[in-house]
C-alpha positions in Angstrom: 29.8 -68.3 -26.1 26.2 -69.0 -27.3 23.4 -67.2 -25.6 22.3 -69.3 -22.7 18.6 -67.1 -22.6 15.3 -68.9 -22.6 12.2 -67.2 -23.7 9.7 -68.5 -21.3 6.9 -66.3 -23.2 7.0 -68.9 -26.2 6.6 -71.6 -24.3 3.1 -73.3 -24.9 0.6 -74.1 -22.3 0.8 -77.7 -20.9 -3.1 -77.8 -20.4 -3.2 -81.4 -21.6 -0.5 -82.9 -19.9 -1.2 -81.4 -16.2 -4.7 -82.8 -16.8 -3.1 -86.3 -17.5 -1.4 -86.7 -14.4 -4.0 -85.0 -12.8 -6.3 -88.0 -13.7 -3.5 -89.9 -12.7 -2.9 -88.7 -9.1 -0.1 -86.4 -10.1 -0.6 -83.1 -9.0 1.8 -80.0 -9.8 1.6 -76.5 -7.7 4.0 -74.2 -6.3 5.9 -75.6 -3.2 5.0 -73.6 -0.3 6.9 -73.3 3.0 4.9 -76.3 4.6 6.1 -78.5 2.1 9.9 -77.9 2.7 10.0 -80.9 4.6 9.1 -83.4 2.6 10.5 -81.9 -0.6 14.0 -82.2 1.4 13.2 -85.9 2.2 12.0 -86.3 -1.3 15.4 -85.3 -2.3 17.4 -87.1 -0.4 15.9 -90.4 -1.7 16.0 -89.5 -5.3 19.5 -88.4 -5.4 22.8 -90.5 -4.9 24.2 -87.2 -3.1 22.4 -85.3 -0.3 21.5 -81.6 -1.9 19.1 -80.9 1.1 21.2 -77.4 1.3 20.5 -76.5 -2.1 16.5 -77.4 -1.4 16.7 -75.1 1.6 17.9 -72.1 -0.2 16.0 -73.0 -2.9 13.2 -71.8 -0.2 15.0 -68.6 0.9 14.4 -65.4 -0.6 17.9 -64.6 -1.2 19.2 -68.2 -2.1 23.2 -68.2 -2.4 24.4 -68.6 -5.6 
């Protein structure tokens, strides 16, 4: 099998594009534990099945694998 590893270190900086949808109204930071809530309603109506488990461990610091 094919190694599956991604080197995050080579991956170049987005400046441009965040700035974009900034100046669009599109804003991206790290989900906090306040915004569990909506993220799990988020999910629900994006996705034909309900993965509002997977969101909640996604939140945990031990998620289950």
């Amino acid at each position: 099998m094919a190694d599956m590893l991604v080197k995050l270190y080579n991956i170049p900086h987005s400046h441009d594009i965040e700035e974009n949808l900034f100046k669009s109204g599109i804003r991206i930071k790290k989900a906090l534990a306040p915004d569990r809530s909506r993220i799990i309603a988020f999910s629900r109506t994006c996705a034909k099945d309900d993965y509002s488990d997977e969101v909640k461990d996604a939140f945990s610091n031990n998620p289950t694998f």
